[in-house]
N, C-alpha and C positions, 0 to 999 in steps of 0.2 A: 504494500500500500504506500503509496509515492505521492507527493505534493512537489506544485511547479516552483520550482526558484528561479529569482533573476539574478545573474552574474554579474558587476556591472565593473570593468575596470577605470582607476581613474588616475588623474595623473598628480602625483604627489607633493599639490601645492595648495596655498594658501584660498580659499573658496570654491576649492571645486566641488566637494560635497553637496552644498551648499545652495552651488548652481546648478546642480544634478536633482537635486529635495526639488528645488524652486519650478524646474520644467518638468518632473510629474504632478507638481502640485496643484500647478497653474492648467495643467494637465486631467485635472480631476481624478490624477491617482492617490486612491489611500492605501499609506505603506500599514500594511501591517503588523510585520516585524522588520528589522534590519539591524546586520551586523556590518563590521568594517575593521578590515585587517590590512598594514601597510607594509610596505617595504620603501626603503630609501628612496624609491624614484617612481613609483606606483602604491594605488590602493587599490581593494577586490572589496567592492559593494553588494553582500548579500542581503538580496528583497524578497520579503513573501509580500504580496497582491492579490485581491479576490479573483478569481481565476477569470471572471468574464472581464477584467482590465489588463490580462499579461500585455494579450496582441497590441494594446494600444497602448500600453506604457512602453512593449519593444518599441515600436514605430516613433514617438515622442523619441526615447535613446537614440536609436539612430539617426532619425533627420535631427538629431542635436549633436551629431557626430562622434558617439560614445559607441565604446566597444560593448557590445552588451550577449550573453546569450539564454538559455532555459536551460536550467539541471532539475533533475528528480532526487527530491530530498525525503527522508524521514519524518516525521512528525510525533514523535509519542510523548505519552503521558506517562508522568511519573509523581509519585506521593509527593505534595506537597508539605514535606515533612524532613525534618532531620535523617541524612540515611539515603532518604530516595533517591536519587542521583547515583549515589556510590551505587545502590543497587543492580541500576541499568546498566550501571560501568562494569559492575560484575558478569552480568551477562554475556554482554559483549567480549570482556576479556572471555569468558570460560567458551565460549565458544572458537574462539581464535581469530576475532574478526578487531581492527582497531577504528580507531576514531580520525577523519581527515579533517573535520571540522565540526562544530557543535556551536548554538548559540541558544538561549530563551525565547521563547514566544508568547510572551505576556499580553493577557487577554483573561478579563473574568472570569475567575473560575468557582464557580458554586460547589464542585464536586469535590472539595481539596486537593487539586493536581497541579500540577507546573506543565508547561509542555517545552520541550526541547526540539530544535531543529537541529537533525542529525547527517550528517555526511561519512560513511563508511566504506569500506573498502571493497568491501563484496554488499553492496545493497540488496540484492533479492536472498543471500544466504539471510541476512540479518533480519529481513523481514519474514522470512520461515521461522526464525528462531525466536522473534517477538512474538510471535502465533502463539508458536509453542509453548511458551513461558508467560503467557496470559500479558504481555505487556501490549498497554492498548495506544493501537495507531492511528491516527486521524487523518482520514480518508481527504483530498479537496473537498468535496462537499462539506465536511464539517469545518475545515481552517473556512471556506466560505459563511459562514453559520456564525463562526463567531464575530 
C-alpha cells in the first residue's frame, strides 16, 4: 500500500524554498506534509498532496523550472506513545529491510497514532511485512481523508 510523493530538488540558496511554498501556494496546492534535506549545493523537497493536486502541483514545478518527480512512499501508523517508533524500527530491522528516509505526517489524530512517511529499501517486501505484523498503512485514499 503506497502513497504518491513529490520529489522536489532545489538549489541550495537563500529563498528558494520559499519561492517553491509560494508557487504551489498561489497555486492552490495544500502541502500536506513536507520534509527537506540539504547538501552543500542542493536540497530534496519531500511533499505529500491530496492526490487529485499531484498532476497540477507537477505542472506548476515544472513550468516554474524545478526538477521535480513522483515516488511511492509508505505511510503507516504507529502508537502515538513512548516506544512506538522504536517498534516499527524493530520490525523493519528484524526483517532485514533498512530505512532510506523517514519523516512525520502530522494531521489529527483521534485514534492515538502518529503517522510516518516511510522510504525503504525493498518497499513491497516491507509492505508484506507490515501486513503481516498488523502495522496499519494508509492507503491515498485515507492521506486524502485526512
Amino acid at each position: 500500500m503506497f502513497i504518491s510523493q513529490i520529489s522536489v530538488f532545489l538549489e541550495n540558496k537563500a529563498g528558494t524554498l520559499r519561492e517553491m511554498t509560494a508557487l504551489l501556494g498561489q497555486g492552490g496546492i495544500d502541502l500536506l506534509a513536507l520534509s527537506l534535506a540539504d547538501t552543500q549545493s542542493f536540497g530534496i523537497v519531500r511533499l505529500i498532496v491530496h492526490s487529485g493536486q499531484i498532476d497540477e502541483a507537477m505542472r506548476l514545478l515544472k513550468e516554474g523550472g524545478y526538477i521535480a518527480r513522483i515516488n511511492h512512499v509508505i505511510c503507516a501508523s504507529v502508537p502515538d506513545r513512548p516506544m512506538g517508533l522504536s517498534e516499527l524500527l524493530g520490525i523493519i530491522e528484524d526483517a532485514s529491510l533498512s530505512v532510506e528516509y523517514m519523516y512525520s505526517f502530522l494531521r489529527a489524530s483521534a485514534n492515538g497514532t502518529a503517522n510516518m512517511i516511510l522510504r525503504l529499501n525493498d518497499g513491497p517486501k516491507a509492505a508484506q511485512v507490515f501486513a503481516l505484523k498488523d502495522v496499519v498503512m494508509l492507503s491515498q485514499d485515507d492521506v486524502d481523508a485526512l
